[in-house]
N, C-alpha and C positions, 0 to 999 in steps of 0.2 A: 585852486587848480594851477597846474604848470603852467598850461598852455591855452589862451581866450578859446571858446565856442568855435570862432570862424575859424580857427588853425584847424584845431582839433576835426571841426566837418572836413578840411580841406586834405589834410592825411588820409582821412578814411575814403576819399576821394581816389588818391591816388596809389590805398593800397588797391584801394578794387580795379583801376587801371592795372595795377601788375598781376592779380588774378587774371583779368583777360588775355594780359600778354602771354600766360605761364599757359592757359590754354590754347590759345595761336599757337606757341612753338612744341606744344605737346603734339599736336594737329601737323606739326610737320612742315607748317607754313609763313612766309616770309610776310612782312607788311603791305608790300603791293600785291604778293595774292591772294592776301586775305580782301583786297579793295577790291580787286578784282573778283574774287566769289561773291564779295555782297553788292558791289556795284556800286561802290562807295568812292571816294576820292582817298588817295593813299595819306591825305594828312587828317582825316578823320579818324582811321587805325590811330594814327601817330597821335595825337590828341586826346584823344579815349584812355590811352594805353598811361600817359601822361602826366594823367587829373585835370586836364586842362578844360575837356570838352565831358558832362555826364553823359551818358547811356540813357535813352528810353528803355522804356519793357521793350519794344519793337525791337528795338537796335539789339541789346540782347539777346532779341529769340535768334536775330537775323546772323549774329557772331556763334553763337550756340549749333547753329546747324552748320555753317560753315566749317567747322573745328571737327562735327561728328559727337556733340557733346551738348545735347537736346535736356541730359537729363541734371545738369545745372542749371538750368533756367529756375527755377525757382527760389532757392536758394541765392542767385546773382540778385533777383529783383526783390527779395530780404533785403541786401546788403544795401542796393540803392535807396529804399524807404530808410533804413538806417541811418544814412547820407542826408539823406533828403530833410529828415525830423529828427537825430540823435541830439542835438542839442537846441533847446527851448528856453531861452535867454529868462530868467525870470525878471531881471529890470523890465524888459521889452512887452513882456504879460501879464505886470501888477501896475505898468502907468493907469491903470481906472482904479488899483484896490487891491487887497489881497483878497477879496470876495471872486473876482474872475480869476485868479489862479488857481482858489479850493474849487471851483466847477467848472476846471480845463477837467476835459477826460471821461466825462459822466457819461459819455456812451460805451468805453469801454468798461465801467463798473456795469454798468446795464449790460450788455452782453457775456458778460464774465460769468460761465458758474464756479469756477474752482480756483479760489484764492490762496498762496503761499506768499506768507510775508514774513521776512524777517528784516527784526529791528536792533540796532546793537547798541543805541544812546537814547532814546526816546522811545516814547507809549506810541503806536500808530494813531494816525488821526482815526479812524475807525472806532477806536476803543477809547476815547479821550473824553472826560467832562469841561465841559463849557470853562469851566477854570483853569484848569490847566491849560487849553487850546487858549486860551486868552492871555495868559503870562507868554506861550508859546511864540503866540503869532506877534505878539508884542514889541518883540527883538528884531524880527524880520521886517516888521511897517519901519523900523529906526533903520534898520542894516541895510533894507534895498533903498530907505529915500522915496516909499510911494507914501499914494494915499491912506490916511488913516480912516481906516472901514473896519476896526475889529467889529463891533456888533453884529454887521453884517455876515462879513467871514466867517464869525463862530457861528453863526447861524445857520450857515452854505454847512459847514463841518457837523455841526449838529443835525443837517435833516439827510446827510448821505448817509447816517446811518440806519437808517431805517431799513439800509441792502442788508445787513443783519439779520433780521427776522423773517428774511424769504428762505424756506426750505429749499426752495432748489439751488442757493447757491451756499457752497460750503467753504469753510476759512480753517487755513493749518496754520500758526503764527508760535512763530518763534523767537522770543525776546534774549537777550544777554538779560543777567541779573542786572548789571548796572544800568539796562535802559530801565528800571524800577524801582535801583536809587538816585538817578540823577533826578535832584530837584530840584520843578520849578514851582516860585511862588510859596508860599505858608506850608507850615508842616501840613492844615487842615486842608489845603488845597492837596499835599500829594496823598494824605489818607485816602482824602473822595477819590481820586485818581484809583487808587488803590482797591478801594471799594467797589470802583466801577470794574477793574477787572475779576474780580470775585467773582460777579453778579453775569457775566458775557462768559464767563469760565463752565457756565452750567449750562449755556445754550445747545442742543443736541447737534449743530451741524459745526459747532467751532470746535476745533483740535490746540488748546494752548497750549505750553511748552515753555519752560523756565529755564538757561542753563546757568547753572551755579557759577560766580565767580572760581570757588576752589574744585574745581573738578578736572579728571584728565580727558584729554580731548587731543585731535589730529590737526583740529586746524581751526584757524579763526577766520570771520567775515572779516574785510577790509570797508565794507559800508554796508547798510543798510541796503535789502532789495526787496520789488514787488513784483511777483512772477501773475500775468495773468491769462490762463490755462495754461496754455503751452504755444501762445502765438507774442504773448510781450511782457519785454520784461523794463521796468522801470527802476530806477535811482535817481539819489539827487546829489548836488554837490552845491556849495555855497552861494555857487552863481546859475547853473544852470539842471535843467529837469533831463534827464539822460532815457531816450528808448531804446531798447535792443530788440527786432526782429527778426536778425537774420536766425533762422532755426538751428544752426549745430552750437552756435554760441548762447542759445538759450538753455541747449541742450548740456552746457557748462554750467549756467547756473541752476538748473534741475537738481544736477548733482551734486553743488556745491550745499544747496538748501537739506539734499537727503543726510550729509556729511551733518551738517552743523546741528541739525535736530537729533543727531544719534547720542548726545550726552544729555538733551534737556529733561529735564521733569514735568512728571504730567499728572493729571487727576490730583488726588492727596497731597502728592509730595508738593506741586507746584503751588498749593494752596497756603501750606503750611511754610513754605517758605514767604510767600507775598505776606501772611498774616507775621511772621513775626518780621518783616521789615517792617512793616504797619506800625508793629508795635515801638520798636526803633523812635520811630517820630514822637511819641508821646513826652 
C-alpha cells in the first residue's frame, strides 16, 4: 500500500467533508447560514466540511434537510460506515491468531444469500482444502509476526464452509486462470486443490467461471473482490481488510464483476481446462 490505513481513513474523511461542502453551496448557502439552519456553532460546518470533526447519522440528516437534499441521506451515511470500518488493520486483528481473523465477519456470511466473488491469484478460502489453506495461511503467521494457530485457522476455514451446502444461498465465483496455477505447496497439494474445485463445480447453487490466461477481454481486475448481495463489498491488501458500503461505489464493482465474468468459461469448458492443468502437475 502507498499510504498506512489511518491516512487512507483520514482522506476518505475529508473527501466526504467536501461532499457536504459541495452540497451547502449547491443549497445556495454560506457557512454561518448553514450554522444558523441547524443551530449549530459556525466552526462545526467548518470542521465537518474539513475532515476534522465526523458527522453523526443525526448531524447528516440535520445538513440534508438544511441544503433541501433529504434524499442523500443514505447514501452519506454509506460513506461514513465506510470511514468508520474501511480499513481493519490485520496486525491489530491476528494479535490472538489467524483463527480470529478467518471468523471476523461470520455474520455477514450468515446473513449473505448471494455471493460474487472474484479471485485473480489464489483459490477462495471457501473452495480451499485444508492443504492448501495451510501452505496459504502459513506465509501470513511469518508476514504478519502473530500467533502461530494454523490448525486452528484451517479448521475456522474448514467449517465456514459448510455455507456451501445451504440452498438458499448461492455463489457466482470467478477465478483468472492463474489464480489455478499459482502454486502452493506439493504438486499433490495443488492437484487436491484442484480436485476440490471439480467436486463444488457440480453443486447446483454455485456458478464457477474460469477465464483463460490467452483470451480477449476489455478489462482486467486490479485485485481480487467479495461483493455480498448488494450491501458490501470486501478486498484485501497486504496489510489491511478493505469494506466498501457506500452503494453507487458498490454499484461500480457490480459491474466491474458482470465485465470480468463475460470472457470466463463455464460448465465443460471450465472443467476441461482445470483438468488438464491437473494434468500439468503430474
Amino acid at each position: 500500500m502507498s499510504t498506512s490505513p489511518s491516512d487512507a481513513a483520514r482522506k476518505a474523511q475529508q473527501a466526504l467533508g467536501l461532499r457536504l461542502r459541495e452540497l451547502r453551496k449547491d443549497a445556495g448557502l454560506s457557512g454561518r447560514e448553514l450554522a444558523a439552519a441547524t443551530g449549530w456553532h459556525f466552526t462545526r460546518v467548518s470542521k465537518i466540511e474539513n475532515g476534522v470533526q465526523g458527522p453523526t447519522d443525526s448531524d447528516l440528516r440535520t445538513w440534508c434537510t438544511a441544503c433541501a437534499a433529504e434524499d442523500q441521506v443514505p447514501d452519506l451515511i454509506a460513506q461514513v460506515r465506510a470511514v468508520e470500518s474501511m480499513y481493519m488493520e490485520f496486525k491489530r486483528r491476528t494479535r490472538a491468531g489467524m483463527k480470529q481473523l478467518l471468523q471476523a465477519g461470520g455474520d455477514v456470511f450468515e446473513r449473505t444469500e448471494r455471493f460474487r466473488i472474484y479471485e485473480d491469484n489464489v483459490v477462495p478460502g471457501l473452495f480451499q482444502t485444508a492443504e492448501y489453506a495451510t501452505e496459504l495461511l502459513s506465509f501470513w503467521v511469518d508476514f504478519l509476526e502473530t500467533r502461530n494457530d494454523i490448525e486452528a485457522a484451517v479448521a475456522a476455514r474448514m467449517e465456514r464452509q459448510a455455507i456451501l451446502y445451504r440452498a438458499a444461498k448461492t455463489f457466482s465465483v470467478v477465478l483468472e486462470e492463474a489464480a489455478i496455477r499459482t502454486q502452493f505447496g506439493t504438486p499433490d497439494t495443488m492437484a487436491g486443490q484442484l480436485d476440490r474445485l471439480l467436486s463444488v463445480m457440480t453443486l447446483p447453487n454455485i456458478s464457477f467461471g474460469v477465464v483463460p490466461l490467452m483470451v480477449q477481454r476489455r478489462t482486467v481486475g486490479s485485485t481480487g473482490f467479495w461483493i455480498f448481495d448488494d450491501t458490501l463489498v470486501s478486498l484485501e491488501t497486504p496489510t489491511a481488510s478493505i469494506d466498501v458500503s457506500q452503494p453507487q461505489e458498490i454499484g461500480l464493482y457490480e459491474r466491474m464483476f458482470d465485465q470480468l465474468r463475460q470472457p470466463a468459461l463455464y460448465g465443460r469448458d471450465a472443467r476441461a481446462l482445470i483438468i488438464r492443468i491437473q494434468g500439468e502437475l503430474a
